[in-house]
C-alpha positions as a LaTeX table, in Angstrom:
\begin{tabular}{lrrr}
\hline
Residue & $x$ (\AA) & $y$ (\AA) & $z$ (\AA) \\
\hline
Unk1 & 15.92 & 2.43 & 24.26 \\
Unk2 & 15.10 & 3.14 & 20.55 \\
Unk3 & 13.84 & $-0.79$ & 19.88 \\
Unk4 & 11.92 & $-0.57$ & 23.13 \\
Unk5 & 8.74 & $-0.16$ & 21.57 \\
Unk6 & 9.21 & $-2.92$ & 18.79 \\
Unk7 & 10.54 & $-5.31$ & 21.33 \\
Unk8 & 7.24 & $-4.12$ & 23.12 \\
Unk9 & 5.30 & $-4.96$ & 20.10 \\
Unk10 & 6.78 & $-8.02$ & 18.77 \\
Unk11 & 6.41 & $-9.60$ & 22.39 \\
Unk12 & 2.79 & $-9.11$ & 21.54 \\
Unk13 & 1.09 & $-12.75$ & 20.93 \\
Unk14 & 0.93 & $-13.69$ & 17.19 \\
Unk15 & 2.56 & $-10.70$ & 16.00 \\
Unk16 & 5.85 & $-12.10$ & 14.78 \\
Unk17 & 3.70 & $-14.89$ & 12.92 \\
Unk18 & 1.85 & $-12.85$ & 11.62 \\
Unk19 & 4.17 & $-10.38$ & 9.77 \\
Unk20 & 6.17 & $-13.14$ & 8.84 \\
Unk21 & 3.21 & $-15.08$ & 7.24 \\
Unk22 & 1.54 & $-11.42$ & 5.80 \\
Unk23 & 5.59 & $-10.28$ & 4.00 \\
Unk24 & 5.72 & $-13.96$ & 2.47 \\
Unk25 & 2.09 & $-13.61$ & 1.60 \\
Unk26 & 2.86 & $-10.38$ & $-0.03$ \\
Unk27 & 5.69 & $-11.30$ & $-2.31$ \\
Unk28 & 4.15 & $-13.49$ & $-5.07$ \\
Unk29 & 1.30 & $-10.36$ & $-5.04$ \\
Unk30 & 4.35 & $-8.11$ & $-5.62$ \\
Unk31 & 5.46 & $-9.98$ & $-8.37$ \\
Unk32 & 1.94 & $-9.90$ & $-10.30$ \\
Unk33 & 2.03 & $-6.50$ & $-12.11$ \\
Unk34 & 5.57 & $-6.76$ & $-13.68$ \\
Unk35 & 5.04 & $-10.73$ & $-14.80$ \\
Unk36 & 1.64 & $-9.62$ & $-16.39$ \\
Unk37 & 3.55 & $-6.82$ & $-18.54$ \\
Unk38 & 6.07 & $-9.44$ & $-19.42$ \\
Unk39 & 3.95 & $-11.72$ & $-20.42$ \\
Unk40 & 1.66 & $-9.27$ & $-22.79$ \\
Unk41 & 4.99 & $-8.50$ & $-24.13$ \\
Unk42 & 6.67 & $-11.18$ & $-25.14$ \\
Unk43 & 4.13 & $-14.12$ & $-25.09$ \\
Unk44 & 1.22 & $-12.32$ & $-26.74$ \\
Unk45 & 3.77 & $-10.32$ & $-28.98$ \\
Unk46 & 1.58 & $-6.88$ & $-27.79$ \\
Unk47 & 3.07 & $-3.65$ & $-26.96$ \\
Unk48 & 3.69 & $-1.93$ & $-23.71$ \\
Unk49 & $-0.04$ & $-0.14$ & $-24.01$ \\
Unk50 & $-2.25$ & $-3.48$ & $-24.16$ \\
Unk51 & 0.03 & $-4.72$ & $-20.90$ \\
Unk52 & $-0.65$ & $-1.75$ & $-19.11$ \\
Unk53 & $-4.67$ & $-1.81$ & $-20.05$ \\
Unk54 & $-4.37$ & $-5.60$ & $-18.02$ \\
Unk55 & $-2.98$ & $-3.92$ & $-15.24$ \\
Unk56 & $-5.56$ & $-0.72$ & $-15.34$ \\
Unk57 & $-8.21$ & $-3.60$ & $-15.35$ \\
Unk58 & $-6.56$ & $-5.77$ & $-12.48$ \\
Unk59 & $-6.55$ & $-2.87$ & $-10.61$ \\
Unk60 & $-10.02$ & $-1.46$ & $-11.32$ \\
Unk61 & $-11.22$ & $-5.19$ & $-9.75$ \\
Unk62 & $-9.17$ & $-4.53$ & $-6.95$ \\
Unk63 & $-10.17$ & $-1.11$ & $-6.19$ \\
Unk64 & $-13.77$ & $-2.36$ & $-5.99$ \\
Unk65 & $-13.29$ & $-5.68$ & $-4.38$ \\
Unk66 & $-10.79$ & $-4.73$ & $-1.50$ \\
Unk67 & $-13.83$ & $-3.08$ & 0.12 \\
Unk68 & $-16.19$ & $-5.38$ & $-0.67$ \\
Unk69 & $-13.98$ & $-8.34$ & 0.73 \\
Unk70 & $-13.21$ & $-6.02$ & 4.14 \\
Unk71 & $-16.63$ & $-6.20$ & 4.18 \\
Unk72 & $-17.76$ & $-9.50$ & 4.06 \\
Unk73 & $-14.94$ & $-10.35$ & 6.57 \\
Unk74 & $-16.52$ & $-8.17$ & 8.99 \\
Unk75 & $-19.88$ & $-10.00$ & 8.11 \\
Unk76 & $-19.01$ & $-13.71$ & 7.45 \\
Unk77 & $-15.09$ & $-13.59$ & 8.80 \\
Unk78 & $-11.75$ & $-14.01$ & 7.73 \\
Unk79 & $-11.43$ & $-18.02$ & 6.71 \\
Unk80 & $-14.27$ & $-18.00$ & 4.23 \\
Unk81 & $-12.71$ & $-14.81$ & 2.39 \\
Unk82 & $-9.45$ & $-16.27$ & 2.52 \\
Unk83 & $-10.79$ & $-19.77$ & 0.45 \\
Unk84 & $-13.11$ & $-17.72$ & $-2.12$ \\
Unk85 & $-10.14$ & $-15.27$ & $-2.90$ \\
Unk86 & $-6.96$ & $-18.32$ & $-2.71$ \\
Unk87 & $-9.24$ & $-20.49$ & $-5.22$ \\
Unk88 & $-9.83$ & $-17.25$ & $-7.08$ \\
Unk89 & $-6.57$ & $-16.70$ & $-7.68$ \\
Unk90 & $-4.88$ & $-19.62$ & $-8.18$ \\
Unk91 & $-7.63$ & $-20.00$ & $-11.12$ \\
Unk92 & $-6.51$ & $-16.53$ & $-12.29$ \\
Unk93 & $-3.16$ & $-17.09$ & $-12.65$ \\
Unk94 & $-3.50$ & $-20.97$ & $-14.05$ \\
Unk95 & $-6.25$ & $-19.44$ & $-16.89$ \\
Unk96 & $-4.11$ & $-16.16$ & $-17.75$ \\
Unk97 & $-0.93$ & $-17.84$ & $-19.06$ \\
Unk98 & $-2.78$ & $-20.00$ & $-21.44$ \\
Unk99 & $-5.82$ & $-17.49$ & $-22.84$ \\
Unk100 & $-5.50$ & $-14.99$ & $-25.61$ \\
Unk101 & $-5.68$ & $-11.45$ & $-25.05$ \\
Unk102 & $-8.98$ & $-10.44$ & $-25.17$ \\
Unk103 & $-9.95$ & $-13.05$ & $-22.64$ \\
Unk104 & $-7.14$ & $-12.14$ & $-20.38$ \\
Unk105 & $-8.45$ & $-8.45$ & $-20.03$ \\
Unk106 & $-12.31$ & $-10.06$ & $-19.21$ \\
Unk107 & $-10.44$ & $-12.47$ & $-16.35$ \\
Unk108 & $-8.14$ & $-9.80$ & $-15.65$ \\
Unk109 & $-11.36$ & $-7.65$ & $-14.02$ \\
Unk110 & $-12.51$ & $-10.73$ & $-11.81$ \\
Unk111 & $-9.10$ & $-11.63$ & $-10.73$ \\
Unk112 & $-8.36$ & $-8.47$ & $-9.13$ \\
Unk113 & $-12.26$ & $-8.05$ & $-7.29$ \\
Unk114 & $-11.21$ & $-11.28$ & $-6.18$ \\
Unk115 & $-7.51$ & $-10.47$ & $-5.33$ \\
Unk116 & $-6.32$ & $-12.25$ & $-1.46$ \\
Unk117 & $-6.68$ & $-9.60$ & 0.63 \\
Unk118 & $-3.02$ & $-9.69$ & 2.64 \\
Unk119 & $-2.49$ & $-5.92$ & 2.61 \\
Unk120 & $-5.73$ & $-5.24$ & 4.32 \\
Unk121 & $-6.09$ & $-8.76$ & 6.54 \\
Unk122 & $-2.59$ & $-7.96$ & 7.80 \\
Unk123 & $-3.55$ & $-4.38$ & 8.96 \\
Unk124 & $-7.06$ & $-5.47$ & 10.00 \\
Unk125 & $-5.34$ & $-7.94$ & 12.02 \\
Unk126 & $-3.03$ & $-5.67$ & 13.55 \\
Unk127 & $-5.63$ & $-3.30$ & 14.76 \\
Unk128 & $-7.30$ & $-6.22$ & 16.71 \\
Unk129 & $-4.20$ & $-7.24$ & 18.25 \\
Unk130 & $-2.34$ & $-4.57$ & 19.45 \\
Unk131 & $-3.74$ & $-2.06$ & 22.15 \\
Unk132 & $-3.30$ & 1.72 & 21.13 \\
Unk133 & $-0.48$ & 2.24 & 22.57 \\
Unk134 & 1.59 & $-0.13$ & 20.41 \\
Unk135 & 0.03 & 0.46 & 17.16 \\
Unk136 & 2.13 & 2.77 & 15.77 \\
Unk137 & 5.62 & 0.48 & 15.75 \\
Unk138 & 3.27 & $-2.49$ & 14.70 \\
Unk139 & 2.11 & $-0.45$ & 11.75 \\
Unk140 & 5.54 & 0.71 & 10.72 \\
Unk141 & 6.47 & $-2.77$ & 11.13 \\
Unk142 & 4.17 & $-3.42$ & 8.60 \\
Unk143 & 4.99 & $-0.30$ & 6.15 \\
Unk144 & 8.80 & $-1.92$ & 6.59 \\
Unk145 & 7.97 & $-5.51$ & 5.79 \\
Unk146 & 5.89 & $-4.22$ & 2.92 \\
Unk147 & 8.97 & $-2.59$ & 1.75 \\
Unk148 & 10.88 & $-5.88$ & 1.72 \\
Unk149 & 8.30 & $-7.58$ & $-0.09$ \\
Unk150 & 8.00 & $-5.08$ & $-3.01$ \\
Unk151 & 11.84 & $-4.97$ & $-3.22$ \\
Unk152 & 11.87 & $-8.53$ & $-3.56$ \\
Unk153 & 8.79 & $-10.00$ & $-5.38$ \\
Unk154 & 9.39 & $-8.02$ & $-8.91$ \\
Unk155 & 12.82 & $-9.18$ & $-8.62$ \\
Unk156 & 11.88 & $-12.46$ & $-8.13$ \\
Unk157 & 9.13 & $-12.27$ & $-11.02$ \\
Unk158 & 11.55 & $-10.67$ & $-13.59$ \\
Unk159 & 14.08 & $-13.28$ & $-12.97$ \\
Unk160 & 11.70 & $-16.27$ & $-13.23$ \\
Unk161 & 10.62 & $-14.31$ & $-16.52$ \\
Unk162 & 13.61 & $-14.14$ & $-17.90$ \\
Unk163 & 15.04 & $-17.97$ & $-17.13$ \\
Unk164 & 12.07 & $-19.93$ & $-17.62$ \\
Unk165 & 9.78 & $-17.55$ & $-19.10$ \\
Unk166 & 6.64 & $-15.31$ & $-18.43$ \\
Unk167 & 4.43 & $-18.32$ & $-18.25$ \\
Unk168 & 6.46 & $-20.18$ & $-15.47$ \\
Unk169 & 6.14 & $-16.90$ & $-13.60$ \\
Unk170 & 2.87 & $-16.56$ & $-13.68$ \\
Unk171 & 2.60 & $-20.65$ & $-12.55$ \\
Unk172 & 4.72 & $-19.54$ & $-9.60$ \\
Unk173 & 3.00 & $-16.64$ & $-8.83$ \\
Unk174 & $-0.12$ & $-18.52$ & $-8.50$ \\
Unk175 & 1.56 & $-21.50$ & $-6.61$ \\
Unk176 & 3.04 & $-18.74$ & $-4.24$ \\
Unk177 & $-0.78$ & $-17.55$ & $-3.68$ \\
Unk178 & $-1.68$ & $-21.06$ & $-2.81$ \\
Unk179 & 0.50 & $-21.67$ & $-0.27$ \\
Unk180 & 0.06 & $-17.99$ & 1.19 \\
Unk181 & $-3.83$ & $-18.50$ & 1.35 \\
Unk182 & $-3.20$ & $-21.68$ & 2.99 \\
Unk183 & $-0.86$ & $-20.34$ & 5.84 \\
Unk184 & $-2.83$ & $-17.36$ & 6.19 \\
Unk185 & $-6.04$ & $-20.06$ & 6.35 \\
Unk186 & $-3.71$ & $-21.66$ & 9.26 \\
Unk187 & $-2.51$ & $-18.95$ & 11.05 \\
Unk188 & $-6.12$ & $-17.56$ & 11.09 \\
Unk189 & $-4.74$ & $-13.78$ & 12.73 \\
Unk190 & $-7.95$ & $-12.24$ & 14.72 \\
Unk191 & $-9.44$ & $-9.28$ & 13.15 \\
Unk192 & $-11.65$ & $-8.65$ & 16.18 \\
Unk193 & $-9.77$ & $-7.48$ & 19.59 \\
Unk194 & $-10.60$ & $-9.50$ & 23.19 \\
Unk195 & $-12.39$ & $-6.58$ & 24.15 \\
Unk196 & $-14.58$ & $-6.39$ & 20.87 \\
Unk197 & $-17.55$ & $-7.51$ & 20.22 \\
Unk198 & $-17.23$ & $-10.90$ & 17.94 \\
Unk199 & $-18.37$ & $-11.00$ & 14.22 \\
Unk200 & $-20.90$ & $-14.22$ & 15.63 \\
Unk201 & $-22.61$ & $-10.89$ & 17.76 \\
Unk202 & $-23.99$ & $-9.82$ & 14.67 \\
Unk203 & $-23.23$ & $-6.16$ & 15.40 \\
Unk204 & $-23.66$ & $-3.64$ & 12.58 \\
Unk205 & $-22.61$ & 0.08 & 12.22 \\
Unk206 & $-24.20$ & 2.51 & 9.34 \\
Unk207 & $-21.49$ & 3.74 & 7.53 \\
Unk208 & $-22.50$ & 7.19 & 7.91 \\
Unk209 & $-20.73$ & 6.67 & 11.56 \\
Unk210 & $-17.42$ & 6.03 & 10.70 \\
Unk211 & $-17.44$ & 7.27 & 6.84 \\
Unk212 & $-16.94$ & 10.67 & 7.69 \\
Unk213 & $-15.63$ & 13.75 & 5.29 \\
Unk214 & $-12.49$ & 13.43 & 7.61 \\
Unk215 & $-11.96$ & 9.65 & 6.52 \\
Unk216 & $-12.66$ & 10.68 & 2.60 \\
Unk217 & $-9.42$ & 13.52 & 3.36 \\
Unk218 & $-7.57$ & 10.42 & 4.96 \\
Unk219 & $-8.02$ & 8.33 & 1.70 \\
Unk220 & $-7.38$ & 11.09 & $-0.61$ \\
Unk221 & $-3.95$ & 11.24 & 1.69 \\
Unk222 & $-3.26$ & 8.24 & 1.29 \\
Unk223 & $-4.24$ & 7.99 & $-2.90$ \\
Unk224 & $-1.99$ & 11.08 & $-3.27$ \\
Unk225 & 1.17 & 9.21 & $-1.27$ \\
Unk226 & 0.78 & 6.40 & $-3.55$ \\
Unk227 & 0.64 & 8.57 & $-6.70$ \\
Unk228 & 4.17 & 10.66 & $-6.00$ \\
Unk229 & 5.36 & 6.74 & $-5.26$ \\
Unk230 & 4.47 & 5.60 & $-8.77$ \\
Unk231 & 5.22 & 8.57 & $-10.51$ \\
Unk232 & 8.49 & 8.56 & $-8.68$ \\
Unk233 & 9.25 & 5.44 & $-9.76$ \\
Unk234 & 8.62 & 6.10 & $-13.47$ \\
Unk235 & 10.29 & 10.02 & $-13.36$ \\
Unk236 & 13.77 & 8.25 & $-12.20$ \\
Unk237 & 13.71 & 6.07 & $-15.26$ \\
Unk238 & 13.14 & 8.51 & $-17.37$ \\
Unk239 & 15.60 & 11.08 & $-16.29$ \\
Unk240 & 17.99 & 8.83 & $-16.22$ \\
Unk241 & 17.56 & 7.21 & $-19.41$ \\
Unk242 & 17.45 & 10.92 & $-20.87$ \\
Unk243 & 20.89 & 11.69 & $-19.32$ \\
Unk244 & 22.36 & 8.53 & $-20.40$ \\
Unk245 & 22.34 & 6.80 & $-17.22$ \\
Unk246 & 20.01 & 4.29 & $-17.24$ \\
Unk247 & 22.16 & 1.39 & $-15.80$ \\
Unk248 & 22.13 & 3.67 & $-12.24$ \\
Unk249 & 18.47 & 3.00 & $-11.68$ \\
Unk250 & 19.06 & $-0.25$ & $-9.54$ \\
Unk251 & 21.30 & 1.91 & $-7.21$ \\
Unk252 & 19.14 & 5.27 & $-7.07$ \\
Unk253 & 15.56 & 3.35 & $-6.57$ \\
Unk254 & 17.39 & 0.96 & $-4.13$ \\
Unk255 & 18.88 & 3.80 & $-1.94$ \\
Unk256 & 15.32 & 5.11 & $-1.78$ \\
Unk257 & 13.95 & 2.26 & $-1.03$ \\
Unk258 & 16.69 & 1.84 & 1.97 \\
Unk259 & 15.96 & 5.18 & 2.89 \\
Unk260 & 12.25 & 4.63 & 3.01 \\
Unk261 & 12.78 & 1.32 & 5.45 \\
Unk262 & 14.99 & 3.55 & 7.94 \\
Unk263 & 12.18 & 6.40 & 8.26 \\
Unk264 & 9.41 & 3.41 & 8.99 \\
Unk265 & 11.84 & 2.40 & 11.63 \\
Unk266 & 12.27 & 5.50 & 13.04 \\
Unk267 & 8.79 & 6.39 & 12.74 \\
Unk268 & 7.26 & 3.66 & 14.83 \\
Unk269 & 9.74 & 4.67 & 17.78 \\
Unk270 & 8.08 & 8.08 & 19.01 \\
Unk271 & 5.86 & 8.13 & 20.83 \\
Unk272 & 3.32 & 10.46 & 19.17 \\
Unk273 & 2.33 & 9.46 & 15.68 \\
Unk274 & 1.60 & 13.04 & 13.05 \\
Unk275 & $-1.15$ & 13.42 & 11.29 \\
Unk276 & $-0.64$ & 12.08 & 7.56 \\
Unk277 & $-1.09$ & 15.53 & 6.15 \\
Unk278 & 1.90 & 16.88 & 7.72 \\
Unk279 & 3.95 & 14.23 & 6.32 \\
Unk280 & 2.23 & 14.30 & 2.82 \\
Unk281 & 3.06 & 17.83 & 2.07 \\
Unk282 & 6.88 & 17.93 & 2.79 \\
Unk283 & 7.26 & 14.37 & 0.86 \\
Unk284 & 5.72 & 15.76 & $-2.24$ \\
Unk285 & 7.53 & 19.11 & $-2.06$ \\
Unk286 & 10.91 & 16.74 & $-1.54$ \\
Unk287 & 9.73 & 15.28 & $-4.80$ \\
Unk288 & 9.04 & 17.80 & $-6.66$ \\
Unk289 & 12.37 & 19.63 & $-5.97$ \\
Unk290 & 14.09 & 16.30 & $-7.14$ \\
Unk291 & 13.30 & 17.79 & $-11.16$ \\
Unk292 & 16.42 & 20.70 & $-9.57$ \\
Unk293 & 19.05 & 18.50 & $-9.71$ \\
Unk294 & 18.13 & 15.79 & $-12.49$ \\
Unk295 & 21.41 & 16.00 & $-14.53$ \\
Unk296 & 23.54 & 13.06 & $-12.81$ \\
Unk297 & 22.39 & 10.13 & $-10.89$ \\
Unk298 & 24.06 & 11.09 & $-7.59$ \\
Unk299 & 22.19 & 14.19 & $-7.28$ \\
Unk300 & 19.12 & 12.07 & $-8.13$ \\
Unk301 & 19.70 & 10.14 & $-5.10$ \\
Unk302 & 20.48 & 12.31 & $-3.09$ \\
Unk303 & 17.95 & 14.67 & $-3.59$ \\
Unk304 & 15.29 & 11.84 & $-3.14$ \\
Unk305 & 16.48 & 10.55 & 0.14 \\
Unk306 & 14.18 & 13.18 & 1.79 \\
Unk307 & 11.22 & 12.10 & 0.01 \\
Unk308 & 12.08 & 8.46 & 0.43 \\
Unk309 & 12.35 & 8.91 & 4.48 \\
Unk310 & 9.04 & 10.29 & 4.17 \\
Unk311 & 7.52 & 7.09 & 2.41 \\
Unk312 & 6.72 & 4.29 & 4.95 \\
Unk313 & 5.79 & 7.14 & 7.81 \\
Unk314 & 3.29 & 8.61 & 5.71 \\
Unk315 & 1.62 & 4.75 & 4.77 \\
Unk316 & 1.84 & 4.02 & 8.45 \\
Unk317 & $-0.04$ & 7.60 & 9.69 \\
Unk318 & $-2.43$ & 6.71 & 7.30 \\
Unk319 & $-3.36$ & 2.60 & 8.58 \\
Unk320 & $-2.77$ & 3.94 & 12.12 \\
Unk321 & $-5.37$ & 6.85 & 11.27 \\
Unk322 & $-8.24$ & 4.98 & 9.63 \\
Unk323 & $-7.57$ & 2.13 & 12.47 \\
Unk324 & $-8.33$ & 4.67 & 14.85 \\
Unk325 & $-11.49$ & 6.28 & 13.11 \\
Unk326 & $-12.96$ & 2.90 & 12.42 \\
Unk327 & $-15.81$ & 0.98 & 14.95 \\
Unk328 & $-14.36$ & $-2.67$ & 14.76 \\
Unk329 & $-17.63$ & $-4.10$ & 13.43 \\
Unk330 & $-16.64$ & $-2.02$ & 10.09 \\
Unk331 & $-12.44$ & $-2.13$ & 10.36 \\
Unk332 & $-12.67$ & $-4.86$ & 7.14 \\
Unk333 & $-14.11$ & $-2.40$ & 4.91 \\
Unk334 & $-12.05$ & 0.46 & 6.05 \\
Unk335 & $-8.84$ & $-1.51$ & 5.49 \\
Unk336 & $-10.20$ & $-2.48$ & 2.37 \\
Unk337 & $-11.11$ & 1.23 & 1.02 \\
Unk338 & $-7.64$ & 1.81 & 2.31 \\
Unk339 & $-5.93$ & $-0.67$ & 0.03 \\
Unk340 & $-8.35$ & 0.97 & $-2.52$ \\
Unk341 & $-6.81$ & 4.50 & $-1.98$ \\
Unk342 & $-3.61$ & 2.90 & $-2.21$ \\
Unk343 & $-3.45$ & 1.02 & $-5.50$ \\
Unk344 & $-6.19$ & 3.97 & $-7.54$ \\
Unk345 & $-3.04$ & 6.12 & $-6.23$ \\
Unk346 & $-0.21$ & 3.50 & $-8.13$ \\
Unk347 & $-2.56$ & 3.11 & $-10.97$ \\
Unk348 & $-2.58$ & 7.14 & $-11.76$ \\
Unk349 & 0.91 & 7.92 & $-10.18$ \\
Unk350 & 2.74 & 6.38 & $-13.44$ \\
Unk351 & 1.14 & 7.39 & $-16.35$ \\
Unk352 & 0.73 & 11.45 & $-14.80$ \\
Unk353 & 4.60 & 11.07 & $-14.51$ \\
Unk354 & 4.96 & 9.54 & $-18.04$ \\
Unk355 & 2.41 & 12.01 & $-19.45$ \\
Unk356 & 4.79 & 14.80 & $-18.04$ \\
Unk357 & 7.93 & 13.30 & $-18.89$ \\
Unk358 & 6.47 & 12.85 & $-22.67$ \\
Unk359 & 4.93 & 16.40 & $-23.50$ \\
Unk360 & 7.17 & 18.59 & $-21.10$ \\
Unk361 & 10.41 & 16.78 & $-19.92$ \\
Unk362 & 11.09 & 14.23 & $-17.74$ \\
Unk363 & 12.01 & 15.92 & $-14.79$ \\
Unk364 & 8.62 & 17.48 & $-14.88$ \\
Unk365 & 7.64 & 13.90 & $-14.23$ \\
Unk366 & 9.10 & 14.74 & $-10.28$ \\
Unk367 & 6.94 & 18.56 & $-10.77$ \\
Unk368 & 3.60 & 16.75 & $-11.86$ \\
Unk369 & 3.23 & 13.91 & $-8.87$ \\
Unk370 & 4.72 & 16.61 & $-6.32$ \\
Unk371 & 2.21 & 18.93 & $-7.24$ \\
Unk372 & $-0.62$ & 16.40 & $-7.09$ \\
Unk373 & 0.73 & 15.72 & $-3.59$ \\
Unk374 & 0.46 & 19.14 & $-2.42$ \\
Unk375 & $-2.58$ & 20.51 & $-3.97$ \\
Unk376 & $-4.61$ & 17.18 & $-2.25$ \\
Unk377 & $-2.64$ & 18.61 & 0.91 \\
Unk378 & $-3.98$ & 22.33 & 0.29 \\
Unk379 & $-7.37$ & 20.64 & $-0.27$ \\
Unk380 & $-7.73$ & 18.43 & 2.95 \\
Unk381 & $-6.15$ & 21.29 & 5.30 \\
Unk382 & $-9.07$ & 23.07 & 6.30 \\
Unk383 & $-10.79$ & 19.57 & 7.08 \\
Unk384 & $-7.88$ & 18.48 & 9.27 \\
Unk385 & $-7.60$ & 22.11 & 11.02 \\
Unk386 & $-11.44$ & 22.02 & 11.10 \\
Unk387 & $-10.94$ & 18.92 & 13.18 \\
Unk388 & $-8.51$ & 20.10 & 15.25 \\
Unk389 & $-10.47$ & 22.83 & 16.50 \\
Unk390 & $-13.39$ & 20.73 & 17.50 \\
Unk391 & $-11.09$ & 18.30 & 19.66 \\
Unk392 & $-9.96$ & 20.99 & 21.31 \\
Unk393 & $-12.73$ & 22.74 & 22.83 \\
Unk394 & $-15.23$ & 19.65 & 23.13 \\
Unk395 & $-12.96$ & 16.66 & 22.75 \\
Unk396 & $-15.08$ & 13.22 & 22.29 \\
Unk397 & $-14.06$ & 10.16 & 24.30 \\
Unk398 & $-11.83$ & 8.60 & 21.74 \\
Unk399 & $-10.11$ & 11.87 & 21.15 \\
Unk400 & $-9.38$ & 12.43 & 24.85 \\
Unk401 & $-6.01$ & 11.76 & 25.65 \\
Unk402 & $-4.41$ & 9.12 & 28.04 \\
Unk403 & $-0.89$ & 8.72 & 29.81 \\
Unk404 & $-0.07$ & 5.80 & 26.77 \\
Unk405 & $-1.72$ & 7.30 & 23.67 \\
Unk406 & $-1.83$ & 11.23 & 24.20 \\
Unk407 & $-1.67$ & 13.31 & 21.13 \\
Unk408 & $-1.55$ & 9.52 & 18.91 \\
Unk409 & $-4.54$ & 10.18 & 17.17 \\
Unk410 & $-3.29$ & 12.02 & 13.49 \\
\hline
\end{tabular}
C-alpha cells in the first residue's frame, strides 16, 4: 500500500526514462562547484576566496539565465535550449581548465547564464506529464533522485581531482554534459501536457497572471530551504573540526543525507501535499536547535535527523506548488525562477554560516541559517493565511477541490 502511488506514477509513460536520464544528467552538474574550487586551488595556486568568487559568479549567471532559458523553452521549445546550453557548456568547461584566472571569472558569468537546464527541464517535464493527482510522488521522486545525484557527483569530482587532477575533472565534467545534453536531446521529455495548448499555438500569458505576491513568498520559501541546506553543510564542518572531530563528517552529512531521501519517500505517499511554509519553519527550528548539542558528533547527527527528514519534502512542496500556480504557456520560466530561488539560497547559505561560525562560534553557524529560515517563515505567514482565507469563502476553479486532488494545493 505505501508504494502504491509511486508504482502509480512510475507506470506513467516516460517517467522512468526520464528520471533516469534527468539523475545521470544531474551528476556531472553536481560535480561542477567542488572541481572549480579545486582547480583555483591547486592549479592556479589561489586561495579558497578567489575559488569561491568563480562560484559566486557561476552562480550569479545561473540565477539570471535559469529564467531566461524556462523562458525561451516555453517560446521556442525544449531541443533548441538543450543544443545552445550542451555547446555552451562543453565550451565552458574545455576553455576553463586551460585560461588564467582573470579570464576564468569573465567565462565563469556566461557559463552559468548558459548552464543545461536539467533541474528545471526535469520538473517542467514532470508537470506536463503527470495529472494532479500523481504529482506529488513524481516530485518527491525527483527531490530523491536529486539527492542521489548530489551525493554522488562531488564524490565523483573530488576523486577524479585527486587521481588525475583538477583539469581531468573538469574534461569529464564537460564530457559528462555532452552526453547528458545529447540523451536529454533524445529523450526529448514533453514540457506541454496532452491537454495543453502546444508551444507551435503561440499562446502567451502576462506575467502579472501567474507572478503573483503569493509565488514571490513561494520563492523566498524555497531560497530560505536552500540557505539552512548550505549553511548546514558548512556549520557541521566547522563544529566538528572545532571539537576535534573532523574525520566524522562523512558519517554525520551522510546520515542526513539518508535521512533526507527517507522523508522524500515518505512524503510523496500521502495523499495531501502541506504547504511549504509549514514544513520550512519546523526544519529551520530543527536546525537551529542542532548549535544545543554540538559537543560530539553523535549528538550532531542525531539532532539533525529532524531537519534532514524535513529536506526533500520541503523542495518537493515547493516544485509541486509553483507547478500548480503556473499557466503552462509560462511553466519554463517558473521552473526556471525556481532553480533561481534555489541556487541564490546555496550561494548565501554558506558564507552566513561561515560568517557566524568566524565572529561568534561555530555552532552559531546552525543559529544564523535557522533563524534566516524562520524569520522568511514569519514574513510569508500572513500571505499564506491571507490566501487561505480567500479560498475559503470564494474558492476559484483551480482551488476547488476534487475526489483525487482535495486539499493538494500548498
Amino acid at each position: 500500500m505505501l508504494l502504491k502511488p509511486y508504482r502509480e506514477t512510475l507506470a506513467l509513460p516516460g517517467i522512468k526514462s526520464l528520471l533516469v536520464v534527468a539523475t545521470l544528467a544531474r551528476i556531472p552538474i553536481a560535480a561542477g562547484a567542488v572541481t572549480l574550487t579545486l582547480h583555483v586551488v591547486n592549479d592556479l595556486g589561489r586561495g579558497y576566496g578567489a575559488a569561491g568568487l568563480i562560484g559566486a559568479a557561476f552562480t550569479i549567471g545561473g540565477s539570471v539565465g535559469a529564467p531566461v532559458m524556462g523562458r525561451l523553452i516555453d517560446r521556442r521549445g525544449l531541443r533548441l535550449v538543450l543544443v545552445l546550453t550542451t555547446v555552451a557548456e562543453v565550451l565552458f568547461w574545455s576553455l576553463a581548465q586551460a585560461v588564467p584566472f582573470p579570464v576564468l571569472l569573465a567565462i565563469a558569468l556566461v557559463g552559468g547564464f548558459l548552464a543545461l537546464p536539467a533541474f528545471s527541464v526535469a520538473r517542467q517535464a514532470i508537470a506536463a506529464m503527470t495529472p494532479e493527482s500523481q504529482r506529488l510522488p513524481a516530485f518527491a521522486l525527483d527531490s530523491i533522485t536529486t539527492e542521489l545525484s548530489f551525493m554522488t557527483g562531488p564524490a565523483l569530482g573530488v576523486l577524479i581531482a585527486t587521481s588525475a587532477g583538477p583539469r581531468w575533472a573538469m574534461l569529464a565534467i564537460g564530457s559528462g554534459i555532452l552526453v547528458s545534453g545529447i540523451g536529454l536531446w533524445l529523450l526529448n521529455p514533453p514540457v506541454r501536457g496532452a491537454h495543453e495548448a502546444s508551444i507551435e499555438s503561440g499562446e502567451r500569458v502576462p506575467r502579472r497572471s501567474w507572478l503573483t505576491p503569493r509565488f514571490v513568498a513561494i520563492l523566498a520559501i524555497t531560497s530560505a530551504a536552500t540557505v539552512v541546506l548550505a549553511g548546514t553543510d558548512v556549520a557541521v564542518v566547522a563544529v566538528l573540526r572545532e571539537n576535534g572531530e573532523l574525520g566524522w563528517t562523512g558519517l554525520v552529512m551522510t546520515l542526513w543525507a539518508f535521512f533526507s531521501l527517507l522523508g522524500g519517500f515518505a512524503y510523496g505517499t500521502i495523499r495531501r501535499g502541506l504547504p511549504p511554509i509549514v514544513l520550512l519553519a519546523p526544519m529551520a527550528l530543527a536546525t537551529a536547535a542542532v548549535s544545543l548539542g554540538s559537543s560530539h558528533w553523535w549528538l550532531i547527527a542525531l539532532l539533525l535527523l529532524p531537519a534532514g527528514a524535513l529536506c526533500a519534502p520541503l523542495i518537493t512542496s515547493s516544485a509541486d506548488a509553483v507547478s500548480r500556480m503556473t499557466p503552462a504557456a509560462a511553466r519554463g520560466e517558473a521552473m526556471g525562477l525556481h532553480n533561481s530561488a534555489l541556487t541564490v539560497g546555496v550561494a548565501l547559505g554558506g558564507p552566513l554560516a561561515g560568517l557566524a561560525a568566524d565572529t561568534l562560534s561555530p555552532p552559531w553557524g546552525f543559529v544564523a541559517v535557522g533563524g534566516v529560515g524562520i524569520l522568511i517563515a514569519l514574513l510569508v505567514l500572513p500571505a499564506e493565511l491571507r490566501h487561505r482565507r480567500t479560498s475559503t469563502v470564494s474558492p476559484q476553479p483551480d482551488d476547488l477541490p476534487t475526489p483525487a486532488t482535495a486539499g493538494a494545493t500548498p
